[in-house]
N, C-alpha and C positions, 0 to 999 in steps of 0.2 A: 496345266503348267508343266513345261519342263523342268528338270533338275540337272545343270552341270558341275559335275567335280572336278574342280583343281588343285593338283598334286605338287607341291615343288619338292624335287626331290635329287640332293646334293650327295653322295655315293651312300645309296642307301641299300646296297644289294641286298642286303642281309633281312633286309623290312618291307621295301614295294611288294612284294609278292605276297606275301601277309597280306598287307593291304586294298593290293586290286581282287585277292579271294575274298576279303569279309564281304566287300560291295558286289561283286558277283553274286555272292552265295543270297546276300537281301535282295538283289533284285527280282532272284529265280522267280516264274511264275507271277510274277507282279506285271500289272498294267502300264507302268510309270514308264513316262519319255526323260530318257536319259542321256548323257555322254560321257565318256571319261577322261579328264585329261590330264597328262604326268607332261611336270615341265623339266627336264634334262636339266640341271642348273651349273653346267661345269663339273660334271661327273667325269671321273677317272676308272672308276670301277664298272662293274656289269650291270648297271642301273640302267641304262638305255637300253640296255641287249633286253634285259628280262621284263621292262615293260612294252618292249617292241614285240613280244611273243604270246601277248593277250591280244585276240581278234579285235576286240570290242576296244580297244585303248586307242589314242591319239595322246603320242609322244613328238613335243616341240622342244626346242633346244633354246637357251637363254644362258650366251657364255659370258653371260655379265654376273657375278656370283652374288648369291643376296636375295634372301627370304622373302622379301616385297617386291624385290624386283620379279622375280619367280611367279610370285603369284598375279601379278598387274600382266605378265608375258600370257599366263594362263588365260587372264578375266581375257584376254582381246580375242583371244580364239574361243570363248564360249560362245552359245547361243542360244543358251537357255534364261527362261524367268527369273530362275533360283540358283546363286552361285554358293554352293558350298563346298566352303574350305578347309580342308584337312590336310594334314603331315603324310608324309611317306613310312611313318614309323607309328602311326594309327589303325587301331582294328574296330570297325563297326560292330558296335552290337545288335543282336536281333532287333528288328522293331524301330529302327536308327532310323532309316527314311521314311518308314509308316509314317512314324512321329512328326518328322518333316513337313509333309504334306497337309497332314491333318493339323497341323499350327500356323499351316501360312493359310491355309484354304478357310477356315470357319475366322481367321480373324483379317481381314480387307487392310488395316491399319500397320501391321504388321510388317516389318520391316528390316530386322536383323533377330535371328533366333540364335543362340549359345546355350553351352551344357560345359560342363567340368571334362576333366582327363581323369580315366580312373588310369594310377602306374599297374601295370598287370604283373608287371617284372620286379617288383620291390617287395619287402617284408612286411606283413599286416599290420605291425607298428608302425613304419615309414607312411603306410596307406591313409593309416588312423591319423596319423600328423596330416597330412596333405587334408584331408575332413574338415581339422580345427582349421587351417586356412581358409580352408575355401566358407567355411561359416562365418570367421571375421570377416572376409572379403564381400560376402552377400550380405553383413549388414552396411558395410561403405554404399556398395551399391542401390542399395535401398535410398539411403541418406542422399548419396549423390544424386538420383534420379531424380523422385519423389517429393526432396524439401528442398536440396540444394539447386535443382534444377540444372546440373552442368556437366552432366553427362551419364553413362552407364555404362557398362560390362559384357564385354567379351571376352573367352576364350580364346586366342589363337590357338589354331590347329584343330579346331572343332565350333565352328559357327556360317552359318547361311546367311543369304543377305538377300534382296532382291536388286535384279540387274539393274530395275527404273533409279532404284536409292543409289547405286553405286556412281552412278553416272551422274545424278546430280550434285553426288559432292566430289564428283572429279577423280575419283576413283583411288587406289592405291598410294599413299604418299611414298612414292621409291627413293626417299632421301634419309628414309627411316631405316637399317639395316637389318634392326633384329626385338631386341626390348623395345615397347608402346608400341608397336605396330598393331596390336589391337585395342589398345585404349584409343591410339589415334581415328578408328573406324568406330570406333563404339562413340565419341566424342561429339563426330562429325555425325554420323547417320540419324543421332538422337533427336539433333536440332529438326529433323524431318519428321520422323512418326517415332514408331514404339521398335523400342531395341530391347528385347527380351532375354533374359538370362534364364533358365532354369535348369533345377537341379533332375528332370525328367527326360533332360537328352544326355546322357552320360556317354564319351566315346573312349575306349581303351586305346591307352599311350604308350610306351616304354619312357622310364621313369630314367633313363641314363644319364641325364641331365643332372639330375636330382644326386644320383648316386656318387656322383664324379665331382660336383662342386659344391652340394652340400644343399639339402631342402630349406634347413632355415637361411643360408647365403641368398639362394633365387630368392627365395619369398621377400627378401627386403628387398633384393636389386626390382623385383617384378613390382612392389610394393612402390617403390621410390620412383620408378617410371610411369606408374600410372596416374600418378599423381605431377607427376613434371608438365605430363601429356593435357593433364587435366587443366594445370594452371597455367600454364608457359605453353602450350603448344608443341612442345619439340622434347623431345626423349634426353633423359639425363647422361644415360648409356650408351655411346654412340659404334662399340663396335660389339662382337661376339665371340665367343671360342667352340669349333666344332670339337661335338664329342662324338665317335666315332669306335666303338667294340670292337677288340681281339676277337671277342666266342658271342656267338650267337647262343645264350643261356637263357635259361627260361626264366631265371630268377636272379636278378644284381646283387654284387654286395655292395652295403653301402660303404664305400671307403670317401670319404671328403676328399679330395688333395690338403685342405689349410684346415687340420681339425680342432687346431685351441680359435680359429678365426669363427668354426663353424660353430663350436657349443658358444664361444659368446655372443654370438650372435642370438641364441639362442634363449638364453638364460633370460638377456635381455627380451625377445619379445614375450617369454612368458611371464616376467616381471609385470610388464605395459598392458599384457592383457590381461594377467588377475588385478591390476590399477584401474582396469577399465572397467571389468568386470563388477569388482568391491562397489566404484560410483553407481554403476547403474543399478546393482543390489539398493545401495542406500537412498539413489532416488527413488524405486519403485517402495519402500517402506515409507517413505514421508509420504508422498500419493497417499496409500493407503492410508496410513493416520490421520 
């Protein structure tokens, strides 16, 4: 099997190069047929320059701006079995394509692999926050797969797919700009084989997203599209806001822009989830009794 990577990557100087070293540094000494591809997405800054300066790279240009459109630019010039997809602003952990290979090769059926974003750049409380989500979100996914039958989970910016599944659902919806665009792939590829999510591919992210609009804000916006995606087909959210760092810091603060918008937001899911939690306490004590 080959493995190609593609990169959309919107002036991201400050992060490609993080990024094409962590996959470098996994390939080293490894057997695996590879390629790498960075897709230029209307970059003003040194983001073409500095991925044009890695031998092994293939840099295309896509001056149509927009995260699906990016990566659909990418999918046509891969050529490998296995397309995975990752951010410009992603750092591979050890063991990240091992992983890969060894999940698509022993299961045949296998069809779309995902793993979480761990923020590298955020506070070990923000971290532990982004945990509790990703736990409520794996038990949706359970439900949704398993008994609801209508779909399952992806990561964007950290999930593989195989080339044969992509193509036969037609590939990247580029009408999608930014939110669902991977409930829309998880949605679609399910209806084919197994689209697996696990907490064993884990790829480091920068969390700026997070830090700049507020973690419990995404979590509903991401929350409320995946589910739009799931019932309606089409994204609730239909544009995006680039965030974009002064200093390249090892560690963000977290400042919200809207912070009486972000604690109620807040207040409110952890209301809904100690409500949810409390029921399923009191169902599993009837069971028992």
């Amino acid at each position: 099997m080959k493995l190609s990577f593609v990169i959309p990557a919107h002036n991201e100087e400050k992060y490609i190069g993080k990024c094409l070293d962590s996959i470098i540094r996994e390939l080293k000494g490894k057997p695996y047929e590879t390629e790498i591809i960075v897709v230029n997405n209307a970059s003003t800054d040194r983001t073409e320059e500095i991925a044009r300066s890695y031998p092994n790279v293939t840099v295309v240009d896509e001056p149509a701006k927009g995260l699906v459109k990016a990566r659909s630019r990418g999918f046509r010039e891969t050529t490998g079995d296995l397309i995975a997809n990752i951010d410009a602003d992603t750092i591979l952990p050890r063991g990240w394509i091992d992983k890969v290979f060894k999940e698509f090769s022993k299961n045949p059926k296998l069809i779309c692999l995902s793993g979480p974003h761990i923020n590298y750049d955020l506070s070990p409380f923000v971290r532990f926050l982004t945990k509790l989500f990703y736990a409520v979100t794996f038990l949706v996914y359970l439900v949704n797969k398993f008994i609801l039958n209508g779909g399952s989970f992806v990561q964007g910016g950290n999930f593989v797919c195989r080339r044969t599944a992509l193509l036969s659902v037609g590939g990247y919806d580029v009408n999608i700009e930014f939110y669902g665009e991977d409930a829309d792939i998880a949605r679609r590829l399910h209806k084919l084989g197994d689209v697996k999510f696990t907490f064993g591919l884990p790829i480091y992210a920068s969390g700026r997203r997070l830090a700049t609009e507020g973690l419990f804000t995404i979590a509903l916006r991401y929350t409320i599209n995946y589910f739009w995606i799931t019932f309606f087909k089409k994204p609730y959210s239909k544009t995006s806001v680039d965030v974009r760092l002064e200093d390249d810091n090892s560690r963000l603060k977290y400042l919200p822009k809207n912070k009486k918008k972000e604690w109620l937001i807040g207040a409110m899911s952890f209301g809904i989830l100690s409500f949810i939690l409390v029921g399923f306490g009191f169902m599993i004590y009837h069971l028992i009794q």
